[in-house]
C-alpha beads as a LAMMPS data file, in Angstrom:
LAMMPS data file: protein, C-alpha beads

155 atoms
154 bonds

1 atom types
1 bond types

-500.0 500.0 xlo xhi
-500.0 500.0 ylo yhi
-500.0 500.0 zlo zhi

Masses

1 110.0

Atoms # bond

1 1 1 -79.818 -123.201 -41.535
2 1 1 -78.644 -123.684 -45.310
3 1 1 -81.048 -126.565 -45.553
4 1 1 -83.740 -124.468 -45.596
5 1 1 -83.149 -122.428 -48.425
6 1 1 -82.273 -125.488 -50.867
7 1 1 -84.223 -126.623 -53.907
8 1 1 -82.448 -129.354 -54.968
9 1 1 -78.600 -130.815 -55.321
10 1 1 -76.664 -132.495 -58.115
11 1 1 -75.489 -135.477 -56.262
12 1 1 -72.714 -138.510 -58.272
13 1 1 -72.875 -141.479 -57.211
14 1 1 -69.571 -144.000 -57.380
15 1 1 -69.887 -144.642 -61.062
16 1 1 -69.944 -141.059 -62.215
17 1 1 -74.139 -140.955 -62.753
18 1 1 -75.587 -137.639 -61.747
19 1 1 -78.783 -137.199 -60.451
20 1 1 -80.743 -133.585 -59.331
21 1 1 -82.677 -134.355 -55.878
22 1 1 -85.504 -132.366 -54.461
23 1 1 -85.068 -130.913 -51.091
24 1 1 -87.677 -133.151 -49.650
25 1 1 -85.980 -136.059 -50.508
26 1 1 -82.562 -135.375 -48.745
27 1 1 -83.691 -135.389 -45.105
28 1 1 -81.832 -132.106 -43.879
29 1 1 -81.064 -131.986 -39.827
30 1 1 -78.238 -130.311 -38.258
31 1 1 -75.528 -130.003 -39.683
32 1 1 -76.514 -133.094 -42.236
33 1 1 -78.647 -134.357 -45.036
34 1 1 -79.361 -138.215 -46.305
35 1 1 -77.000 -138.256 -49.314
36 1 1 -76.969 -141.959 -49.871
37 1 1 -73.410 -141.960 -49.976
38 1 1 -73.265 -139.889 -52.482
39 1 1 -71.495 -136.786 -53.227
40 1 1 -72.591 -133.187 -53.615
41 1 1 -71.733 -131.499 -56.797
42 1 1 -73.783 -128.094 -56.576
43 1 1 -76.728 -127.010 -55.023
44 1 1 -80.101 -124.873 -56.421
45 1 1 -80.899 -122.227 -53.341
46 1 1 -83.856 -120.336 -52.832
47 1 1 -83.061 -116.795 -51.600
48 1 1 -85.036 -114.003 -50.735
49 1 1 -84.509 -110.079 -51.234
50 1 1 -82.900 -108.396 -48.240
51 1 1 -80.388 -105.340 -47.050
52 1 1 -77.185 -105.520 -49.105
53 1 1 -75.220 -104.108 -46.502
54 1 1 -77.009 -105.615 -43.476
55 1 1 -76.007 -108.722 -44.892
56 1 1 -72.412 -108.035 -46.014
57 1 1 -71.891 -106.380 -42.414
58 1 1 -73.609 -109.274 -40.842
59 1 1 -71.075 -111.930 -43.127
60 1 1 -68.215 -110.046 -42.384
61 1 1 -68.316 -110.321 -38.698
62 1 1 -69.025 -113.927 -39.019
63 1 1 -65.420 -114.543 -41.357
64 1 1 -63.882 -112.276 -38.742
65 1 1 -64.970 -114.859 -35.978
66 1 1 -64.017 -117.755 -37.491
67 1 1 -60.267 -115.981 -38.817
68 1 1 -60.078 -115.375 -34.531
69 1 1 -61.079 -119.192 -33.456
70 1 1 -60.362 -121.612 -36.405
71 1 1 -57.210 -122.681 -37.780
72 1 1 -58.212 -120.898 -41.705
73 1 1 -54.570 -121.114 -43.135
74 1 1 -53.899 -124.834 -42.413
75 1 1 -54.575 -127.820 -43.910
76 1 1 -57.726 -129.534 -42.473
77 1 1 -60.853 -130.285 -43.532
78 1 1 -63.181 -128.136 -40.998
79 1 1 -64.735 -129.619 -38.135
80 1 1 -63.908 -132.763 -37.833
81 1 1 -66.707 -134.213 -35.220
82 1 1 -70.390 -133.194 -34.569
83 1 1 -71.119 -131.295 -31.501
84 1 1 -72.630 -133.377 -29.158
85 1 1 -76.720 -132.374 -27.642
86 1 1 -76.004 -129.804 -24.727
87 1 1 -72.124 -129.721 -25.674
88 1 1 -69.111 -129.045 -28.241
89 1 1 -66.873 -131.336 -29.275
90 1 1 -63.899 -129.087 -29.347
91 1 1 -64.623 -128.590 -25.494
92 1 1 -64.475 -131.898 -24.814
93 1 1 -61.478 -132.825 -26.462
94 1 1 -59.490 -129.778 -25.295
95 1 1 -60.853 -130.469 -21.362
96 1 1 -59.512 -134.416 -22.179
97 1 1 -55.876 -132.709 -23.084
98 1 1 -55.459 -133.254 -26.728
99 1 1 -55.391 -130.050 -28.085
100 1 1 -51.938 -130.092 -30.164
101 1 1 -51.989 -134.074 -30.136
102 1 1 -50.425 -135.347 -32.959
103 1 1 -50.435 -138.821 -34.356
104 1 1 -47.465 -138.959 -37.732
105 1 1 -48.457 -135.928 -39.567
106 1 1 -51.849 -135.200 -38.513
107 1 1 -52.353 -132.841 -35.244
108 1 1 -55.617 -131.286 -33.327
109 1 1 -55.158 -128.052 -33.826
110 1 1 -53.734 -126.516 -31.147
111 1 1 -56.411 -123.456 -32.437
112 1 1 -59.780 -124.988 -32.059
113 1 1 -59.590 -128.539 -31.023
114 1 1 -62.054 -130.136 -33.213
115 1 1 -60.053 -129.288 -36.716
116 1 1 -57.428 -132.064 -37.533
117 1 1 -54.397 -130.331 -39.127
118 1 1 -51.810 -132.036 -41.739
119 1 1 -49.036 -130.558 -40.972
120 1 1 -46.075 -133.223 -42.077
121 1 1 -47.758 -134.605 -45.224
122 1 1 -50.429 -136.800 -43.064
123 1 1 -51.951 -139.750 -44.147
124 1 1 -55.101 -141.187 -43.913
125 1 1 -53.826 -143.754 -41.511
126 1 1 -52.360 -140.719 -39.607
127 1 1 -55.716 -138.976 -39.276
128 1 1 -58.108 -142.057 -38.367
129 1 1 -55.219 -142.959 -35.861
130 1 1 -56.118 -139.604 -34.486
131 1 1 -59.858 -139.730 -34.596
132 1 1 -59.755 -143.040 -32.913
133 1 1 -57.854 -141.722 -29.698
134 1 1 -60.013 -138.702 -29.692
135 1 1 -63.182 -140.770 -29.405
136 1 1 -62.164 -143.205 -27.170
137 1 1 -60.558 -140.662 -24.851
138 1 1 -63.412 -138.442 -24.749
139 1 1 -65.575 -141.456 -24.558
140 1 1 -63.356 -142.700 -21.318
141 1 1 -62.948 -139.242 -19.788
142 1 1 -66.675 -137.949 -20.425
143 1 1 -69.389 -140.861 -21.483
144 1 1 -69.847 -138.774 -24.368
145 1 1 -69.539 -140.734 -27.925
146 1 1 -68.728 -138.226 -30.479
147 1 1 -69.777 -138.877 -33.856
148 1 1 -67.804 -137.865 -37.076
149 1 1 -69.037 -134.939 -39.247
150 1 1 -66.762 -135.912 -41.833
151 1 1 -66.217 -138.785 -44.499
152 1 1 -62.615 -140.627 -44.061
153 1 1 -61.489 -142.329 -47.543
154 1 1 -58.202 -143.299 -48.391
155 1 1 -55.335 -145.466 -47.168

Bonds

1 1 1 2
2 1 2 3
3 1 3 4
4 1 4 5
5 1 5 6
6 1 6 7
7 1 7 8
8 1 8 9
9 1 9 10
10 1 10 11
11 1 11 12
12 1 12 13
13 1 13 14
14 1 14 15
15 1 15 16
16 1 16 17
17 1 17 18
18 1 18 19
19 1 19 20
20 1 20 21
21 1 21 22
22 1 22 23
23 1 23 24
24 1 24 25
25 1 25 26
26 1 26 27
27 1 27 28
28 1 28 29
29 1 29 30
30 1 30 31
31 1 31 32
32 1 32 33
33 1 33 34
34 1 34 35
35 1 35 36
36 1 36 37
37 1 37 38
38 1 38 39
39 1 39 40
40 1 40 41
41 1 41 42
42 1 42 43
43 1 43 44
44 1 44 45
45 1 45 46
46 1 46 47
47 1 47 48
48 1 48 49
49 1 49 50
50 1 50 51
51 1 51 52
52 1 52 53
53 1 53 54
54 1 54 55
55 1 55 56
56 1 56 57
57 1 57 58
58 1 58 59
59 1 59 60
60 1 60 61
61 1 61 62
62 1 62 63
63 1 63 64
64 1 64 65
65 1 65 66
66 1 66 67
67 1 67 68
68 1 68 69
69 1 69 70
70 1 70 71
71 1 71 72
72 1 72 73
73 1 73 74
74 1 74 75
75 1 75 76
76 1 76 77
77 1 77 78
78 1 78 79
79 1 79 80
80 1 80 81
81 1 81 82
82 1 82 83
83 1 83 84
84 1 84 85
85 1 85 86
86 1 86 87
87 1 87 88
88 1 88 89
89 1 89 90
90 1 90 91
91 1 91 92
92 1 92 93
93 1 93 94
94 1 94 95
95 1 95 96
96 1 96 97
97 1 97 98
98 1 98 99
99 1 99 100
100 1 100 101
101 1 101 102
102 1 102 103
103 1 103 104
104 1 104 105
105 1 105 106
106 1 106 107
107 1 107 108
108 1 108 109
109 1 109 110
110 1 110 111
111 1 111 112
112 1 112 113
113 1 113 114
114 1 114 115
115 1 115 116
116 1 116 117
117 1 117 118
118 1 118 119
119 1 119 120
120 1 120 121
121 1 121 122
122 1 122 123
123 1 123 124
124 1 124 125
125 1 125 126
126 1 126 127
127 1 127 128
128 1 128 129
129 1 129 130
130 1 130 131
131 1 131 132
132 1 132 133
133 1 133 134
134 1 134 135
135 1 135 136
136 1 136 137
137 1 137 138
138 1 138 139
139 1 139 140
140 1 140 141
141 1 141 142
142 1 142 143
143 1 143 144
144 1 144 145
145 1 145 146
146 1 146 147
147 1 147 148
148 1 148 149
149 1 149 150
150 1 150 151
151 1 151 152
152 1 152 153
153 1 153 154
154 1 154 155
């Protein structure tokens, strides 16, 4: 849990201003924090002394999973939806048949199936087009709303 080890982030707001916030005032949970719609620039972390090559050992086998399940040489932007309680989202919307779905340039990687890929110069139209038929298919299929780990901006 990174949250835990953060002191405080450099966050910009839409007009540029910068502003360091205290750990205790960004409401970390999983896989999110209350950034008032604001943007992360860098991040203080606390860290504590431990075994050099425990830890390298114990990173390495952790980039070596994700090079074996996640599409790392293609253009996405990670996962794109929050796993659901009791559930994954990229279980969901390969078991509703849209892994390798593509909407104009943007496809669900036929990899892992919560990563949107641009693979023929995708727009943003492209990929919310995309995000909107996984939801409501998954919705249909499975009662399960899935909610977006990522920001969408742009035309």
């Amino acid at each position: 849990d990174l949250g835990a080890l953060v002191e405080s982030v450099d966050l910009m707001d839409e007009g540029g201003g910068v502003q360091t916030v205290p750990r205790t005032d960004l409401g970390f949970r999983y896989r999110c924090a209350d950034l008032g719609g604001r943007w992360a620039l860098s991040a203080r972390l606390k860290l504590r002394p431990g075994d050099g090559n425990g830890i390298l050992t114990s990173v390495e086998k952790q980039l070596a999973r994700r090079a074996e399940r996640q599409p790392l040489g293609t253009k996405n932007c990670g996962s794109v939806f929050k796993n659901p309680p009791g559930d994954f989202a990229a279980r969901l919307i390969e078991a509703a048949g849209l892994k390798g779905h593509r909407i104009g340039g943007a496809r669900v990687s036929p990899k892992h199936a919560n990563f949107i890929e641009n693979t023929d110069n995708a727009s943003a139209a492209d990929v919310r087009q995309l995000i909107a038929l996984i939801k409501k298919t998954v919705r249909d299929r499975f009662g399960t709303d899935l909610e977006l780990e990522v920001w969408t901006v742009g035309e």
